[in-house]
C-alpha positions in Angstrom: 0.0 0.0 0.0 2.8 2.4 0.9 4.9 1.6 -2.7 2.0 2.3 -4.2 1.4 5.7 -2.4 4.8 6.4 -3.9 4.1 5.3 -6.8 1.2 7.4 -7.7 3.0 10.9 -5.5 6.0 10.4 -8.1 3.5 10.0 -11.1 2.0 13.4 -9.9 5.5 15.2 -9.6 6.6 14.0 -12.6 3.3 15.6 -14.2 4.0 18.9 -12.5 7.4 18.7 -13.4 6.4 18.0 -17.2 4.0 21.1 -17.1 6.6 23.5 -15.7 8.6 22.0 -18.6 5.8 23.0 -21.1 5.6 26.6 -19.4 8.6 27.2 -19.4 9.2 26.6 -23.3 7.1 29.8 -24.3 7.5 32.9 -24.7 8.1 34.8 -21.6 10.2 37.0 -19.3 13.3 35.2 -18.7 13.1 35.1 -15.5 9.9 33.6 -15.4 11.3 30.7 -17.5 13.9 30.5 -15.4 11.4 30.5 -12.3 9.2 27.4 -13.6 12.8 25.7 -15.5 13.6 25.4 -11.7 10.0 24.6 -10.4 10.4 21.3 -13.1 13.6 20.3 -11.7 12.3 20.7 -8.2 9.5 18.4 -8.8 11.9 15.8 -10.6 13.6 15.3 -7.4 10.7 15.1 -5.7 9.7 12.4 -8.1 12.8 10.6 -7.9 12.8 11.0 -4.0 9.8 8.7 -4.4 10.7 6.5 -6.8 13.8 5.6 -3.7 11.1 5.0 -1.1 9.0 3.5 -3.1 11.8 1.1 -4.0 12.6 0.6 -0.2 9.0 -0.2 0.5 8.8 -2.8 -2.4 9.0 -6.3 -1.6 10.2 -5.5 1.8 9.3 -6.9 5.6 9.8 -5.7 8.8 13.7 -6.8 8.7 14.1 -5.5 5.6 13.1 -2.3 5.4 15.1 -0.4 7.9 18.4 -1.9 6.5 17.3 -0.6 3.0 16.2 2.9 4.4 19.5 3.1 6.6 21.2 2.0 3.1 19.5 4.7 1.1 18.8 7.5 3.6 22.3 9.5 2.3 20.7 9.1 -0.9 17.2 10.1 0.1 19.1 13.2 2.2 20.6 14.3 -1.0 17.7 14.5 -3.2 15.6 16.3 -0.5 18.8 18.9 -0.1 18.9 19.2 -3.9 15.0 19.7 -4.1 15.2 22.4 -1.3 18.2 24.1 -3.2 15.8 24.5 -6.4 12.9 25.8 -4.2 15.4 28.4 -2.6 16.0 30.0 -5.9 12.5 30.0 -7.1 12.0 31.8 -4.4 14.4 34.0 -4.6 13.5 34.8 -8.4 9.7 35.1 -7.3 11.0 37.8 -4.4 12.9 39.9 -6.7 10.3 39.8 -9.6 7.7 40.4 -7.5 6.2 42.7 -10.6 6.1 39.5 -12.7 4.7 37.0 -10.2 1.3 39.3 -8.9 -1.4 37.6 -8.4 -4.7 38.0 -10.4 -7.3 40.4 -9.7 -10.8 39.2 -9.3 
């Protein structure tokens, strides 16, 4: 039940991920590009971060899963850092564009 959880959160990222792609292929303010280029890659590693767990969770028992998350939790700690990393400078690109990230008016 819980590999399949991951299975179907790293189906959603990746669909984000392929969106922000989309977006950020037209034409736009670089920055926005830029902005949802690193929105795509942010939701890859969460993707990916899932794909790991959900491959720790496969197959696996009570014995066997905390060797396997003890084995990949470097790898799991990366990915999370890398995917915070690509939020950071969203962020930062949203905060200093402020003019190109307003919100609609209704």
């Amino acid at each position: 039940e819980a590999a399949a959880a991951c299975d179907k959160s790293a189906a959603k990222y990746r669909e984000g991920a392929t969106k922000f792609d989309q977006a950020s292929k037209l034409k736009l303010q670089e920055q926005l590009k830029e902005y949802l280029t690193l929105k795509s890659r942010e939701f890859s590693k969460h993707a990916e971060q899932a794909d790991v767990v959900k491959s720790i969770m496969d197959g696996g028992d009570a014995e066997t899963i905390p060797k396997k998350i003890n084995d990949n939790r470097d790898r799991i700690n990366q990915i999370e850092q890398e995917a915070i990393e690509l939020a950071a400078k969203s962020t930062k690109i949203q905060q200093e564009n402020k003019n190109i990230f307003k919100p609609e008016s209704k």
